[in-house]
C-alpha positions in Angstrom: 10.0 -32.0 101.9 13.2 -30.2 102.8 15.0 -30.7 105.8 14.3 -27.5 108.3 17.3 -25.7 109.2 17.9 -26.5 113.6 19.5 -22.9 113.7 16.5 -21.3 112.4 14.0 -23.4 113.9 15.1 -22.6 117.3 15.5 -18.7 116.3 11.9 -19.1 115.5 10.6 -20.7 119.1 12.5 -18.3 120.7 10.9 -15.2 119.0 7.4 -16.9 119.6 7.9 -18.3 123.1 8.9 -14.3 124.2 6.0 -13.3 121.9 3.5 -15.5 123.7 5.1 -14.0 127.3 5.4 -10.2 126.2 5.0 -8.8 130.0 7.8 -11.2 131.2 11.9 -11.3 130.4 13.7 -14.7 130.6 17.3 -15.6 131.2 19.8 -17.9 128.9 19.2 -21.1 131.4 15.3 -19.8 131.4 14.7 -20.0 127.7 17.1 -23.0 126.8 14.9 -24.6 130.1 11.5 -24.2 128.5 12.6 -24.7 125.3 14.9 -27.8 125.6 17.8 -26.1 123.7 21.3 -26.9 124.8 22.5 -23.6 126.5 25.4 -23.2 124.2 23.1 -23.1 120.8 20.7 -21.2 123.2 23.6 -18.4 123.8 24.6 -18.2 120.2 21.5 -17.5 119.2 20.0 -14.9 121.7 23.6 -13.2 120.8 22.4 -13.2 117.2 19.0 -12.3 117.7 20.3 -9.4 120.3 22.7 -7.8 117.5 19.8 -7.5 115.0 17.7 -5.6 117.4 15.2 -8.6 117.7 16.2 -9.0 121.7 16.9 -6.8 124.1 19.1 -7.7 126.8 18.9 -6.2 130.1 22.4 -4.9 131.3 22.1 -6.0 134.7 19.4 -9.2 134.9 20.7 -10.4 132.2 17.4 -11.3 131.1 15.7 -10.9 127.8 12.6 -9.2 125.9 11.6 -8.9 122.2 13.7 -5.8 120.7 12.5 -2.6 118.0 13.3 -5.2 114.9 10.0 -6.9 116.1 7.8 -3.9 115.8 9.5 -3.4 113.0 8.3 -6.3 111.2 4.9 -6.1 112.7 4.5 -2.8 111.2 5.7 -4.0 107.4 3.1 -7.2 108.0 0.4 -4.7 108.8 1.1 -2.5 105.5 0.5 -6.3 103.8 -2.3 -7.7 105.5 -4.5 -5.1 105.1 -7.4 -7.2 106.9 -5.2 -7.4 110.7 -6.0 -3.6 111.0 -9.7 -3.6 109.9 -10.4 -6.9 112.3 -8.4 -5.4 115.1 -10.9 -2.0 114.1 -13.6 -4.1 114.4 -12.6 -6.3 117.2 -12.8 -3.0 119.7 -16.6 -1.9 117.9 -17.8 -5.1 118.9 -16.5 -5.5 121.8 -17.9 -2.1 123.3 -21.6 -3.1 121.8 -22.2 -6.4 123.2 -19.6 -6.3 126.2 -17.3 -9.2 126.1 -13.9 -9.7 124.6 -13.2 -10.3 121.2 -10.3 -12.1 119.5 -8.4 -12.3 116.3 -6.6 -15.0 115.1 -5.0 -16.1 112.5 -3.7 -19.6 110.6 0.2 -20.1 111.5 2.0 -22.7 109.7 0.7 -25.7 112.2 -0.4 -23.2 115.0 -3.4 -20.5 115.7 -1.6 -17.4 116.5 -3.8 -14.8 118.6 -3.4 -11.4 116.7 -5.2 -8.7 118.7 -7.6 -8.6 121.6 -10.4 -6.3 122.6 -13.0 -5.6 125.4 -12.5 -5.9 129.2 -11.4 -9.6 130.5 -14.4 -11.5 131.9 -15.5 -14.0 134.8 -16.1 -16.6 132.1 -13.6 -15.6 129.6 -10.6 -16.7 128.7 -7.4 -15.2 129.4 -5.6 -14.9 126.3 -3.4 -12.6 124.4 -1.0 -11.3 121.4 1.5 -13.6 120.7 -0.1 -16.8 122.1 -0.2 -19.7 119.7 -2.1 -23.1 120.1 -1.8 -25.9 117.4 -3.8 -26.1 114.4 -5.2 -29.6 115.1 -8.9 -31.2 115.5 -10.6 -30.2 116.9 -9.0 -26.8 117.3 -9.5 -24.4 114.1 -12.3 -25.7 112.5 -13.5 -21.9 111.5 -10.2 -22.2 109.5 -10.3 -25.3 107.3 -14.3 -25.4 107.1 -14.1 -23.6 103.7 -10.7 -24.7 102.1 -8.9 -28.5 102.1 -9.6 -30.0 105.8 -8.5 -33.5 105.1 -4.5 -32.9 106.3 -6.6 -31.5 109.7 -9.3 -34.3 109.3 -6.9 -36.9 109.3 -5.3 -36.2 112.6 -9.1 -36.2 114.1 -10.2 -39.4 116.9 -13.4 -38.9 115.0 -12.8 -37.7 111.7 -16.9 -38.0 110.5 -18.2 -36.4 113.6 -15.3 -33.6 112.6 -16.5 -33.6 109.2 -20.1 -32.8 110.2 -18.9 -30.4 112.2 -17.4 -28.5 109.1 -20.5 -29.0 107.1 -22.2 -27.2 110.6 -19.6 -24.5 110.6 -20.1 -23.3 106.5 -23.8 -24.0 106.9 -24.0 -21.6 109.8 -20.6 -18.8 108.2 -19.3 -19.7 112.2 -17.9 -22.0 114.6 -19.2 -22.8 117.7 -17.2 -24.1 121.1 -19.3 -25.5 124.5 -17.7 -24.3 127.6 -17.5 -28.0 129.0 -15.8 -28.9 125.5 -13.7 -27.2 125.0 -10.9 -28.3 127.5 -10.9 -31.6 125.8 -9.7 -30.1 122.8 -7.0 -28.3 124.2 -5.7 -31.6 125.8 -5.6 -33.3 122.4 -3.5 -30.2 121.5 -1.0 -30.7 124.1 -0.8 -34.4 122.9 0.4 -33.0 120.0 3.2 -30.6 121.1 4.3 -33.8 123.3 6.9 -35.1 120.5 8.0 -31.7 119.1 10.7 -30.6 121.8 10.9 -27.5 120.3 8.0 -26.1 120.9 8.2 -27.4 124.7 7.6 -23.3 125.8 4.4 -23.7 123.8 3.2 -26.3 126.2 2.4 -24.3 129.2 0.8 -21.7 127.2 -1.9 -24.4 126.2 -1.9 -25.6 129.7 -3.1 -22.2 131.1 -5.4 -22.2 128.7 -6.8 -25.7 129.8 -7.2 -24.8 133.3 -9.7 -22.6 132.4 -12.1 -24.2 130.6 -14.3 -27.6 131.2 -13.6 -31.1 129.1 -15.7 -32.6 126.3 -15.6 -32.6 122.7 -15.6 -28.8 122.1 -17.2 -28.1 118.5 -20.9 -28.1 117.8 -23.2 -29.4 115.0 -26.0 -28.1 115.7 -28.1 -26.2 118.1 -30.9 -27.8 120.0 -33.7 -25.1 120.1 -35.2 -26.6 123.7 -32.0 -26.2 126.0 -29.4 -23.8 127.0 -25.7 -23.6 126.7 -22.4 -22.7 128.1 -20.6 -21.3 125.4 -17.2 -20.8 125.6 -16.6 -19.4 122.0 -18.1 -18.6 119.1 -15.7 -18.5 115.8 -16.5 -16.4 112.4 -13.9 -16.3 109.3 -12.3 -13.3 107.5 -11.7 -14.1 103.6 -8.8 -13.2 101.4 -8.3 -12.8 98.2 -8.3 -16.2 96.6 -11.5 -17.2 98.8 -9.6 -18.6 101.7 -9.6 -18.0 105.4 -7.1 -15.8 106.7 -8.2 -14.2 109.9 -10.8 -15.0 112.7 -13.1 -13.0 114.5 -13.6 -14.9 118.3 -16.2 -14.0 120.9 -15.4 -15.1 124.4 -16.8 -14.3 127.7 -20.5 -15.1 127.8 -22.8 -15.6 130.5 -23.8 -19.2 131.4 -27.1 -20.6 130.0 -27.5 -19.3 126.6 -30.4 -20.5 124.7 -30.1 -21.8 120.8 -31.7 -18.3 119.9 -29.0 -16.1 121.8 -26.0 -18.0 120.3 -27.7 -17.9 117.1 -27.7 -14.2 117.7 -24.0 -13.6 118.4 -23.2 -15.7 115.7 -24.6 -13.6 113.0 -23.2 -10.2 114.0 -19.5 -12.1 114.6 -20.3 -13.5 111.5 -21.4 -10.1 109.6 -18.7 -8.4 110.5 -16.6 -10.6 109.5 -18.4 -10.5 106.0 -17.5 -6.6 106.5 -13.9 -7.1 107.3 -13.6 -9.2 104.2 -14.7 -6.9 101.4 -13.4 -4.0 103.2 -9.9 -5.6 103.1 -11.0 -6.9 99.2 -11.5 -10.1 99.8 -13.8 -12.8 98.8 -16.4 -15.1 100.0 -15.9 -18.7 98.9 -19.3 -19.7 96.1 -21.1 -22.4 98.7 
């Protein structure tokens, strides 16, 4: 594998750091702070970034923002990726019908990037928004590697069989389900793995809000048991592309405590039909089982 280039790679964690803070502006000693860049590579690079319209910087704070470039680029995306614009469609639809929020998210290199969100915050939910980004690592993601190669993600598991089984739950059912009182656990064992990657230090507090919210345990469920009740903190269903392989996800949040096996069965099947629709609207194509 080639080496990454630092200049780039730190261009990169600055665009998503501001991304994953859009209603807040950050000075030079800000920025190369969270992001454990030296201020002079931090400084040559917002001046970069700031020329090419990517940054704004404010004439009197001093502070900076994402810039036009951005939207830019977001707009050229959404011409390619068809899909981001039907989910985001059908985000808002389902969000209005069964009255909690809705996210979509998609596969980032070795992050989960939140897309687009829908449907008023609630007591329960979580707070999330455009732009955050948590890794790609067990037992985050399953919804994504259930239906393509999950042994890269399997093999960074604690529990790589229990994980598997999971996956087999996840295709069997077409969606993912998270436990309230699990799901912190797994957001811990993703901050264990931003703790060697300096570069991605900003990304650490993001995660962290997240964890504050939510209980501990071992987040993803096999299977249902049909005589008790849940807390569910999210339920997960895929969006196909062309080849077969997942590309987006449609995520319900916010639900009332005590659901029974026959209500989350429920919300899984319309997350997980419209996510059927999203796919062979935007011309993709279910995996054969």
């Amino acid at each position: 594998m080639s080496r990454p280039a630092l200049a780039a790679t730190r261009a990169i964690s600055i665009l998503n750091f501001l991304a994953a803070h859009p209603a807040e502006a950050f000075t030079l000693s800000d920025l190369a702070t969270r992001l454990d860049i030296n201020v002079a590579s931090t400084h040559a690079l917002l001046g970069v970034l700031t020329d090419a319209g990517y940054l704004v910087r404010h004439p009197r704070l001093r502070t900076y923002t994402l810039g036009p470039s951005v939207v830019a680029l977001g707009s050229a995306a959404l011409e390619r990726h068809a899909a981001i614009d039907l989910a985001r469609d059908a985000a808002r639809d389902l969000a209005r019908q069964v009255g909690l929020e809705v996210a979509v998210t998609a596969p980032a290199g070795d992050d989960i990037v939140f897309l687009a969100r829908a449907g008023e915050h609630q007591a329960r939910g979580v707070s999330v928004h455009v732009g955050q980004r948590v890794p790609l690592a067990p037992p985050l993601g399953a919804v994504f590697v259930a239906w393509g190669d999950a042994q890269p993600w399997l093999a960074r598991a604690e529990d790589p069989d229990r994980m598997r089984a999971v996956l087999d739950g996840v295709r069997a059912r077409g969606y993912s389900i998270a436990l309230e009182a699990e799901a912190r656990k797994g957001l811990w064992s993703a901050l264990d793995h931003l703790a060697d990657t300096p570069a991605d230090a900003g990304l650490r507090g993001t995660v962290d809000d997240l964890v504050v919210e939510l209980g501990h345990g071992e987040y993803q469920v096999q299977e249902l048991d049909r005589a008790r009740t849940y807390d569910v903190s999210m339920v997960a269903a895929p969006v196909f592309g062309i080849a077969g392989e997942v590309v987006l996800a449609l995520t319900l949040v916010g639900f009332p405590a005590g659901l029974s096996a026959e209500q989350i069965a429920a919300h899984g099947e319309r997350l997980r039909d419209v996510g059927l629709v999203v796919t062979k609207r935007s011309s993709g194509r279910v995996p054969a089982p």
